[in-house]
C-alpha positions in Angstrom: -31.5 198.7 -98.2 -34.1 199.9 -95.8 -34.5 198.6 -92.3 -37.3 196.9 -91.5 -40.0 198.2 -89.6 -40.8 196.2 -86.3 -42.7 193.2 -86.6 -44.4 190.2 -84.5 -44.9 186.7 -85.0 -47.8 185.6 -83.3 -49.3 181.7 -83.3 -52.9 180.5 -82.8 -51.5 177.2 -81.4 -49.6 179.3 -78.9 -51.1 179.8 -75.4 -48.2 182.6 -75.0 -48.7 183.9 -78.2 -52.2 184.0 -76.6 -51.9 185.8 -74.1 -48.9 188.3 -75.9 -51.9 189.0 -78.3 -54.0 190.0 -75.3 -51.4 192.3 -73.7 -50.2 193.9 -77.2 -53.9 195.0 -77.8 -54.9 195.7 -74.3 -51.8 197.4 -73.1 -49.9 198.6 -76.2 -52.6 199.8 -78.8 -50.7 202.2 -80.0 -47.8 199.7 -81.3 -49.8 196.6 -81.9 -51.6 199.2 -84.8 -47.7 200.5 -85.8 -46.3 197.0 -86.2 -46.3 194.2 -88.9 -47.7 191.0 -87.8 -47.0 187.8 -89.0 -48.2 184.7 -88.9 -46.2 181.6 -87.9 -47.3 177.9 -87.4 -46.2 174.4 -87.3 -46.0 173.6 -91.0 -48.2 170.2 -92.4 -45.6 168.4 -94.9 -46.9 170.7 -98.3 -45.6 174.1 -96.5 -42.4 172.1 -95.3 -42.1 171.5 -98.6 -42.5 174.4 -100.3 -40.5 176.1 -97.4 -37.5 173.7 -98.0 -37.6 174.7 -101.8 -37.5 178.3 -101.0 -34.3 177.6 -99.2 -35.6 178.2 -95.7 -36.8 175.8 -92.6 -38.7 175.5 -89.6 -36.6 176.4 -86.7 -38.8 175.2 -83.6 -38.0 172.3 -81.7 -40.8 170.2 -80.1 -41.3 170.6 -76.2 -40.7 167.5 -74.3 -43.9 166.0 -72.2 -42.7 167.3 -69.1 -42.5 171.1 -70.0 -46.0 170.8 -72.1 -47.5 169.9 -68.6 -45.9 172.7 -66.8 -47.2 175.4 -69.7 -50.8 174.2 -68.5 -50.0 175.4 -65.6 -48.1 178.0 -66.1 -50.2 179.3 -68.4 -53.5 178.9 -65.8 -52.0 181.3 -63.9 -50.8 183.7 -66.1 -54.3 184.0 -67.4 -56.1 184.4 -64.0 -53.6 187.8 -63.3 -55.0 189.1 -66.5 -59.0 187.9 -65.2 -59.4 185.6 -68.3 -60.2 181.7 -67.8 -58.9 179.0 -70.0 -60.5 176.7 -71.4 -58.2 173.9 -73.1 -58.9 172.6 -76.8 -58.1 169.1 -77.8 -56.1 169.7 -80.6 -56.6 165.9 -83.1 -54.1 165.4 -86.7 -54.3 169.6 -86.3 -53.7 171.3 -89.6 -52.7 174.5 -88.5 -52.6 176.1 -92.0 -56.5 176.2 -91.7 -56.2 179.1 -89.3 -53.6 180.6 -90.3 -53.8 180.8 -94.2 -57.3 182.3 -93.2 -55.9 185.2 -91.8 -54.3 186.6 -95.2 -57.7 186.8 -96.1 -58.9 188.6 -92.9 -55.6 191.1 -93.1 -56.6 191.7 -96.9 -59.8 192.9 -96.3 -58.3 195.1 -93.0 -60.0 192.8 -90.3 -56.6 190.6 -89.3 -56.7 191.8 -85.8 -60.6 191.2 -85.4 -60.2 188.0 -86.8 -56.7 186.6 -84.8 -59.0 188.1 -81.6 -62.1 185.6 -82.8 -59.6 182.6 -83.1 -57.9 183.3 -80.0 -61.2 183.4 -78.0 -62.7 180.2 -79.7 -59.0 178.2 -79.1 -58.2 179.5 -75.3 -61.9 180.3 -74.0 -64.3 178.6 -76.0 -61.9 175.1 -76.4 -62.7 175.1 -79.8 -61.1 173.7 -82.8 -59.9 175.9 -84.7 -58.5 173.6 -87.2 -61.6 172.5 -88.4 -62.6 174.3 -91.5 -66.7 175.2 -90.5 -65.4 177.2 -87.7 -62.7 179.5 -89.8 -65.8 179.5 -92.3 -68.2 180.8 -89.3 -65.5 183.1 -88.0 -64.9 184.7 -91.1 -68.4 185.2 -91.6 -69.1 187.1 -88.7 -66.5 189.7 -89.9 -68.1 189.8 -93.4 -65.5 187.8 -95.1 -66.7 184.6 -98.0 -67.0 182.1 -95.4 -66.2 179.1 -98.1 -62.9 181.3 -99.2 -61.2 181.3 -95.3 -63.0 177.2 -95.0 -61.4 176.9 -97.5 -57.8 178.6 -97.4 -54.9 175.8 -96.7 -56.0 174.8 -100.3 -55.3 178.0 -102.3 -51.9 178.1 -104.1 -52.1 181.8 -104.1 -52.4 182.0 -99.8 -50.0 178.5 -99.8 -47.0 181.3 -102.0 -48.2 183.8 -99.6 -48.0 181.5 -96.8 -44.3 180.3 -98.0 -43.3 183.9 -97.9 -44.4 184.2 -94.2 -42.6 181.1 -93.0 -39.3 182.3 -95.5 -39.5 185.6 -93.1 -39.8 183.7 -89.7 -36.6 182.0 -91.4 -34.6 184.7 -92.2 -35.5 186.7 -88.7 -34.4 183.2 -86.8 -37.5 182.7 -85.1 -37.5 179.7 -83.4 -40.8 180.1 -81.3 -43.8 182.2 -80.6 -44.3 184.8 -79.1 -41.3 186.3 -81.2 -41.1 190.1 -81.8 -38.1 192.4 -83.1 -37.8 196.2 -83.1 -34.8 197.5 -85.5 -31.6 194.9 -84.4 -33.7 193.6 -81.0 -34.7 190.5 -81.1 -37.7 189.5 -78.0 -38.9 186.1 -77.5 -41.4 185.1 -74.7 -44.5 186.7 -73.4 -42.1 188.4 -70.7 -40.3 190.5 -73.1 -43.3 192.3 -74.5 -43.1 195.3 -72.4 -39.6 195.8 -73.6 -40.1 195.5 -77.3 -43.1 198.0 -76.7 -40.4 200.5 -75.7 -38.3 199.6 -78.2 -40.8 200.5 -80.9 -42.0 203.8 -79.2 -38.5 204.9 -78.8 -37.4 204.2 -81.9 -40.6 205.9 -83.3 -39.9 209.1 -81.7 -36.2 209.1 -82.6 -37.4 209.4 -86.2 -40.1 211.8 -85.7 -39.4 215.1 -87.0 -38.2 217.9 -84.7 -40.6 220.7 -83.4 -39.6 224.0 -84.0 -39.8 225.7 -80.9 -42.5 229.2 -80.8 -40.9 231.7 -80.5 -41.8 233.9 -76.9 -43.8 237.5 -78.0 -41.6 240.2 -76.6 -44.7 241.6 -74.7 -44.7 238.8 -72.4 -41.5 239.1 -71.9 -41.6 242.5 -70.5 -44.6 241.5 -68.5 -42.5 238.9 -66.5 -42.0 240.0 -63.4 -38.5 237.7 -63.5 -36.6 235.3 -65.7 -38.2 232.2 -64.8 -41.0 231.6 -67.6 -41.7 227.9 -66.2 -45.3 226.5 -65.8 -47.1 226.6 -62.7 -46.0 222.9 -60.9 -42.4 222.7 -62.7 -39.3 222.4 -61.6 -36.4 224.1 -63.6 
């Protein structure tokens, strides 16, 4: 069986998963357009359900009161150092399959990163909610999507099999919070570990890249050398 390409969970109720998003795209291009992203939420009782029948659960554990009032403030300052300002959303009975079954829909018609960079901005900076139907529908909109379809989404069967499938992955990878990324057998959870799962997906990208034959040097420049050192100017060796 073939490995699995690297892959990220991201989540729009996340602040890390946030600001992971923000750092993948602004700092890492080049992977965040070479791996598989994945969405991952808390699950309302139908996805628990149809999760638990698939033979899978959701791993997360609630934060304690304490630790949610130090993220605020962690998080403030972790935004400021990247010159964004956050503005909290009051999140009331959230259903977060609203967003997030949206996004198949996005991803199918090739705008899932335009559209997780919309929902971000109206959760984080625009304090938003984003689990209130009109404002999928007016996001998707914007990106030229059926705005009634992604309003609409948590009640498809076909995006709640697809959605199933999603949180059967997050399962089976033992994700047990966002941000949670994994290159080959490396497994990277936190917003702090970003930079190392970046390196682990170029590195491992240029391990399977094929060779380069070297050219080989015309023997007329050879015999114009003046000695055997055919380094470029500024090298050493």
């Amino acid at each position: 069986m073939a490995q699995r390409g690297p892959r990220w969970y991201f989540n729009f109720r996340s602040p890390y998963s946030w600001l992971a998003h923000h750092d993948l795209t602004a700092r890492h291009p080049d992977v965040a357009g070479r791996v598989e992203w994945i969405p991952y939420w808390d699950p309302d009782p139908r996805s628990e359900r149809l999760l638990a029948e698939a033979g899978g659960s959701f791993l997360y554990t609630p934060m304690s009161r304490e630790k949610h009032f130090y993220v605020l403030t962690d998080v403030r300052r972790l935004a400021t150092d990247r010159g964004l300002a956050v503005s909290w959303p009051l999140d009331r009975e959230p259903v977060w399959e609203t967003a997030h079954l949206a996004w198949f829909l996005a991803a199918d018609h090739g705008v899932g990163p335009a559209y997780t960079d919309l929902v971000y901005r109206a959760r984080f900076q625009g304090g938003e909610d984003i689990n209130d139907p009109s404002l999928i529908a007016e996001i998707a909109g914007r990106l030229g999507l059926d705005p009634a379809a992604a309003g609409s989404a948590a009640e498809d069967p076909a995006l709640r099999e697809r959605a199933t499938a999603a949180l059967m992955s997050a399962y089976r990878d033992g994700v047990f919070g966002p941000p949670f990324l994994i290159a080959g057998r490396e497994k990277f959870w936190g917003l702090d570990r970003l930079d190392r799962f970046a390196d682990a997906v170029r590195s491992a990208a240029a391990a399977h890249a094929p060779a380069l034959s070297a050219a080989p040097v015309p023997a007329a420049a050879l015999s114009a050398t003046p000695s055997g050192d055919l380094g470029h100017a500024g090298g050493c060796g």
